[in-house]
C-alpha positions in Angstrom: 18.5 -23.3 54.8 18.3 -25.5 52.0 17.8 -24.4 48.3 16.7 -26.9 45.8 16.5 -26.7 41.5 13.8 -28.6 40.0 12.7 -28.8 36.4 9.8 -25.8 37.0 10.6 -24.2 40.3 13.6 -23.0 42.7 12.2 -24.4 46.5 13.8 -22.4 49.4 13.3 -24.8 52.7 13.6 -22.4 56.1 13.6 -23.7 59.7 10.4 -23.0 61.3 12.5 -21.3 64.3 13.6 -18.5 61.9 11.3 -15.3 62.8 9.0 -13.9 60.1 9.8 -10.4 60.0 12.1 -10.0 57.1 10.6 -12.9 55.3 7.9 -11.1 54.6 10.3 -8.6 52.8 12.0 -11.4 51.1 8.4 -12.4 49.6 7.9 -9.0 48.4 11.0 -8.7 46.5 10.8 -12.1 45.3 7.0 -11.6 44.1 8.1 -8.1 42.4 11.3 -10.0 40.4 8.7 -12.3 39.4 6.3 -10.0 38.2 8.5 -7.5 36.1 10.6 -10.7 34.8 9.4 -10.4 31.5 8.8 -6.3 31.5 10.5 -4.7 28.3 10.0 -1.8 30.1 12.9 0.9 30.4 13.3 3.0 33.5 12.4 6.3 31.3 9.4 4.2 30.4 9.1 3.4 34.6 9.7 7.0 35.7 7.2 8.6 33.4 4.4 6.5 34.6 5.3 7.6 38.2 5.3 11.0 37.6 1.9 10.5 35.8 0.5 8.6 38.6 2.0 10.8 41.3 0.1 13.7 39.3 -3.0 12.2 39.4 -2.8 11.2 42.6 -2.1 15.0 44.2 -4.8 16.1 41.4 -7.7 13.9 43.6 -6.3 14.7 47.2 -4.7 18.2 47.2 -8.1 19.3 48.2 -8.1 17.0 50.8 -4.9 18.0 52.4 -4.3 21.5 52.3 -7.1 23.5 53.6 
């Protein structure tokens, strides 16, 4: 594996024989760190919305799992 600095990115160089399966995982992580890399966001700030979008989310399927 090679990792390399350049003036606007980080490039990660993998042998093609290395299998796919937890890349994909890597990628995920890596595209979430990039996404929330600016967030001001607290985690009381990050658990509220969950609850609030949990809530919603029973609100439009309870009736559609428990019959």
């Amino acid at each position: 594996m090679i990792i390399e600095r350049t003036e606007k990115e980080i490039i990660i160089r993998i042998p093609s024989y290395v299998t796919t399966d937890g890349l994909q995982n890597l990628v995920d992580y890596l595209t979430y760190k990039e996404a929330t890399s600016k967030s001001k966001a607290s985690q009381n700030d990050v658990d509220l919305l969950s609850k609030e979008v949990k809530k919603g989310w029973w609100k439009e399927n309870k009736s559609r799992l428990i019959k």
